[in-house]
Every structure is written in structure tokens, then in C-alpha cells.
N, C-alpha and C positions, 0 to 999 in steps of 0.2 A: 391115614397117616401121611400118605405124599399125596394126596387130593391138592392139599396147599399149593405146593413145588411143583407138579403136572405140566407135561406141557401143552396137554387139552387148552387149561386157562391160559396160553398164551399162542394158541394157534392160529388163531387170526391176525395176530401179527406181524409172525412168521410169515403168513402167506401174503401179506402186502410188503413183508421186505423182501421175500422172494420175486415178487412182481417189480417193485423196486429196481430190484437188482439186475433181472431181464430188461427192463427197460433202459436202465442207465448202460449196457453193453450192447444193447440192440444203436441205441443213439450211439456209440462210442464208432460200432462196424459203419453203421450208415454215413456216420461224417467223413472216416477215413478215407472207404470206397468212394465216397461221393466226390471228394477232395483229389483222389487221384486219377477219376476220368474226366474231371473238370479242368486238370492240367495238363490229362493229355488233348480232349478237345482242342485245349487253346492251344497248343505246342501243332497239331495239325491244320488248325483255321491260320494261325498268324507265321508261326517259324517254318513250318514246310509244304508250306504254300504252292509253292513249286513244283514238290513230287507228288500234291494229292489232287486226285480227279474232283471235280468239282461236287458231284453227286457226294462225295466224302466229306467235303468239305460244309455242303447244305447241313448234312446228317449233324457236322462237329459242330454246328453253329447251335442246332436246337437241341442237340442232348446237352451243350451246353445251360442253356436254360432250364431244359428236365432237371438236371443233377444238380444247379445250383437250387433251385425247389427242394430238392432232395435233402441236400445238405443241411437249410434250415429245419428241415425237418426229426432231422438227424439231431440239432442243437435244442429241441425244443423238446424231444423225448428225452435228452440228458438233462434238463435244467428238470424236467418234472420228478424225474428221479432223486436230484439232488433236494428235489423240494420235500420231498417225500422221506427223505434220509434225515432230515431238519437242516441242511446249510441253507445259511444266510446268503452268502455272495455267491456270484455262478462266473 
């Protein structure tokens, strides 16, 4: 009688919106964070220049580079998500 409506027949799809959904919040965390020590990198490499030791300043130049990696990475696990949810535009 509910064999029909079950949501056996629809658990796989459940668990790729679930996946889905982890990925579109996993990229949402990853660009935020990525986004806010790429500002403070630069805010240390360029604006306060003067109060940070050099050895700080090496570190803020290449985590700059790490995090801006990061962050596409960040936008490319939310576009898959969105791809996967069926939008069109990202």
C-alpha cells in the first residue's frame, strides 16, 4: 500500500541532495574564511607595514596566495552544488 510513496524509492536522491547541500555550505565556510584572512594578509603586507616584523610579513604574502587558492576553491565546490540543485546562473 505505501511501497508506492516510500522513501526507500526516493533515497538516493535524498542522499545526493544531502551531499548537495554539505557541499554548497562547505564552499559557502571556505570562501568566507578564505576571504577574511586574505584581508587580513593584505591589511598586514601593505597597511601595517611598519608595525610587522618581516618574517610576518614573508608568512602574509604566501598565505596570501594559499587562501586566494583556497577561495576558488571555495567557489567551485558552491557552483557544483548549485549545479547539482539544477540552477542555471552561478
Amino acid at each position: 500500500m505505501y511501497s508506492q510513496f516510500s522513501i526507500a524509492n526516493h533515497l538516493p536522491e535524498v542522499k545526493h541532495a544531502l551531499h548537495f547541500q554539505k557541499c554548497l555550505v562547505l564552499g559557502n565556510y571556505m570562501m568566507l574564511l578564505s576571504f577574511i584572512i586574505i584581508a587580513c594578509c593584505i591589511a598586514i603586507t601593505f597597511a601595517l607595514d611598519d608595525y610587522a616584523a618581516m618574517s610576518l610579513q614573508i608568512f602574509a604574502h604566501i598565505a596570501t596566495i594559499i587562501f586566494a587558492a583556497a577561495l576558488k576553491l571555495g567557489y567551485v565546490l558552491r557552483c557544483i552544488a548549485l549545479h547539482g540543485f539544477g540552477e542555471k546562473d552561478f
